[in-house]
C-alpha positions in Angstrom: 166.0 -41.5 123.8 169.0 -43.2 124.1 170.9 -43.9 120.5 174.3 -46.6 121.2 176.0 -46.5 117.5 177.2 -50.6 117.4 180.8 -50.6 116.5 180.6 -53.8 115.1 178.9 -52.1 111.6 182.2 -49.5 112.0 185.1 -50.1 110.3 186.7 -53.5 112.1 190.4 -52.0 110.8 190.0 -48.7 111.9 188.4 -49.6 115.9 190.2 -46.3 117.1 189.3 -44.0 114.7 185.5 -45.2 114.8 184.8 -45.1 118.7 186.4 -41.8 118.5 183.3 -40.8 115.9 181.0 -41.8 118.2 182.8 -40.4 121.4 182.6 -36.8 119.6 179.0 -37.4 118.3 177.1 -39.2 120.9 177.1 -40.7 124.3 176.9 -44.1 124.3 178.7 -47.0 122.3 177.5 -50.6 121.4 179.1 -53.9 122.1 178.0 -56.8 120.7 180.2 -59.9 122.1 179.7 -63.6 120.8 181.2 -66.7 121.9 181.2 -68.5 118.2 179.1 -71.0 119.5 175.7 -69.1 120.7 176.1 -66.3 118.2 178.3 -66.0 115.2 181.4 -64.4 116.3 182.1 -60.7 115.7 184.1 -59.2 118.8 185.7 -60.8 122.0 186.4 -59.4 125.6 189.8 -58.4 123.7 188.2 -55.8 121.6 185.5 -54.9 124.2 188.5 -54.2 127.0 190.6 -52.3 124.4 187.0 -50.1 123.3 186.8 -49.2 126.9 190.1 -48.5 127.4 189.7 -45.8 124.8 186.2 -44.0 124.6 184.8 -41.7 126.8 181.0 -43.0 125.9 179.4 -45.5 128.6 178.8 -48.6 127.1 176.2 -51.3 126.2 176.9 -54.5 126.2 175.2 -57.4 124.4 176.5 -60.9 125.8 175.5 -63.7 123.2 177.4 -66.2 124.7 177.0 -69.8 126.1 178.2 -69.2 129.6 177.6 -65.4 130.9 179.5 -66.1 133.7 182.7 -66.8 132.1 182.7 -62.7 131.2 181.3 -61.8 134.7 184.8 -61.0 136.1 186.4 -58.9 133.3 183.2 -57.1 133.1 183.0 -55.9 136.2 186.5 -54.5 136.3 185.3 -51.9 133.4 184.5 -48.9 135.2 182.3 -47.2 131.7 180.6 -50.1 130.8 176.9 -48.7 131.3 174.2 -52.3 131.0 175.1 -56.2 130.3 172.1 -57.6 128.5 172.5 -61.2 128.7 170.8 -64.0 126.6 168.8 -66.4 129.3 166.7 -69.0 127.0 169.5 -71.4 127.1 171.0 -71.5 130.4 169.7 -74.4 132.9 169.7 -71.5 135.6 169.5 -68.0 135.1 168.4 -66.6 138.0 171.8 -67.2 139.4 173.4 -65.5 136.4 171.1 -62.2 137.1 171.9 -62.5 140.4 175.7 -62.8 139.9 175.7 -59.9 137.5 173.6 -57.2 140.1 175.6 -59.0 143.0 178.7 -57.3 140.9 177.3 -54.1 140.9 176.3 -54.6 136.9 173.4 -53.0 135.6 172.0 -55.9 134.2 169.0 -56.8 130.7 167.7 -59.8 129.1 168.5 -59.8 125.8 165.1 -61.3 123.7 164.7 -62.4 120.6 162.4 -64.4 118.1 163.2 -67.4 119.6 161.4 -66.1 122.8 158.3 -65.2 121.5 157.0 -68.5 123.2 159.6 -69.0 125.9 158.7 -68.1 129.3 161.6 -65.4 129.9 159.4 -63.2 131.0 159.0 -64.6 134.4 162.8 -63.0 134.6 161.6 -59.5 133.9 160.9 -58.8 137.6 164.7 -59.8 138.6 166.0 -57.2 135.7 166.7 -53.6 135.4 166.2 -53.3 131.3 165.6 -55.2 128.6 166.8 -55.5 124.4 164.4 -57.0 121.9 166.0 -58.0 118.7 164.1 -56.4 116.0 165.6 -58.5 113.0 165.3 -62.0 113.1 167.9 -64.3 113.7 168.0 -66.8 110.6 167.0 -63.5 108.1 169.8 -62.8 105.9 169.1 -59.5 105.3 168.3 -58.7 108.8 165.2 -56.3 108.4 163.3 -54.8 110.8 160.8 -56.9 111.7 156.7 -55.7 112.8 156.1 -59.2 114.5 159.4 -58.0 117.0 157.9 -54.2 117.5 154.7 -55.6 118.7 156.8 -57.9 121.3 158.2 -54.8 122.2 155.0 -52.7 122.7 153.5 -55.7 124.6 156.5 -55.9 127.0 156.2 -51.6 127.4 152.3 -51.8 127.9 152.4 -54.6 130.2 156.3 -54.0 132.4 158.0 -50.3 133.8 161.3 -52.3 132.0 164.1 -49.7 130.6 163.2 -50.8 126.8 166.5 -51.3 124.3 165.6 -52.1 120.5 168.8 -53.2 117.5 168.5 -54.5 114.5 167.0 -53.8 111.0 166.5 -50.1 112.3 166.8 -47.1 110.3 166.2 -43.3 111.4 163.3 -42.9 109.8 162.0 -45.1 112.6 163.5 -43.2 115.4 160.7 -41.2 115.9 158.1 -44.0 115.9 160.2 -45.7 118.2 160.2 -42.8 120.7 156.5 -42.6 120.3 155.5 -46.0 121.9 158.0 -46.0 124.4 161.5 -47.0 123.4 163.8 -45.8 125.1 167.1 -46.7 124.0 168.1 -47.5 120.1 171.0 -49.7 118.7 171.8 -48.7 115.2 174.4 -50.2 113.0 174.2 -49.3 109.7 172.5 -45.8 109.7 174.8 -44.2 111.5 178.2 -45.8 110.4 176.8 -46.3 106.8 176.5 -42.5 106.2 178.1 -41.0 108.7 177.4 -36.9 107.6 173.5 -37.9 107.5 174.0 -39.4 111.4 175.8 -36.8 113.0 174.1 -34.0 111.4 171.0 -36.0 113.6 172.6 -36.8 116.4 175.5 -34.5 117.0 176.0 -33.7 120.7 
């Protein structure tokens, strides 16, 4: 199973310092980039170019943005940049915006969250190489992991051959359940960057 520390839990003044952690202690490194206006805004294509520019991990990314395509072309000129999930339940078309994203040579998700528990994104699954279910809710404070989410995601393992992604709310307590139903790729925040000894002492490559 796949675990992508998300550098947005790392320290935000010390970006250097924290993707080097995670270069020398795992193998993959989260992205999550907002526009402000879909998603609360926590890093840019600024901080994801200067991330790549730097780590040796591939790298996730999590577009939470209005207009996918606007970060189509600067995405595709990063050579370590490993899957795009992209938020569809918006956008008037978003088969084109798949289509764009494999057409580039992008390994390319649907990012899901509660809010599609009764959209009909699934109908998109079939166009898609992976996809990341949010497993805290957006609107909870607190961002806990949330049961109603993992049976989302054991519906969409029983019922697609999807790569399966889960963040949010997630602590490694979990892991193994996780890996147990068929996850197979984590996002954690806070339990790796919030005690970083207890993480790597997991994790370490």
């Amino acid at each position: 199973m796949i675990i992508s520390p998300s550098i947005a839990s790392g320290d935000a003044l010390n970006l250097q310092k924290e993707t080097e952690f995670v270069d020398k202690h795992f193998s993959n490194i989260h992205m999550d980039i907002q526009d402000g206006v879909y998603a609360k805004i926590t890093f840019g294509m600024k901080t994801l170019e200067q991330v790549c520019s730097i780590t040796t991990s591939k790298v996730s990314v999590h577009l939470q943005v209005m207009d996918p395509l606007k970060y189509l072309k600067p995405i595709s000129k990063m050579d370590n940049i490993d899957i795009v999930h992209i938020h569809i339940n918006h956008l008037k078309d978003p088969k084109r915006v798949i289509s764009a994203y494999k057409k580039a040579g992008i390994k390319t998700g649907i990012g899901l969250s509660n809010y599609d528990l009764d959209s009909n994104t699934n109908k998109y699954f079939e166009l898609v190489d992976s996809v990341l279910v949010l497993t805290a809710c957006y609107g909870d404070p607190l961002q806990e992991y949330s049961i109603k989410m993992e049976n989302y995601v054991k519906d969409i393992i029983d019922n697609t051959s999807l790569e399966m992604w889960v963040d949010g709310g997630i602590d490694l307590d979990r892991l193994t359940h996780l890996k147990e139903i068929g996850v197979d790729a984590v996002v954690l925040g806070r339990a790796v960057f919030g005690d970083k000894y207890a993480a790597k002492m997991i994790f370490e490559k």
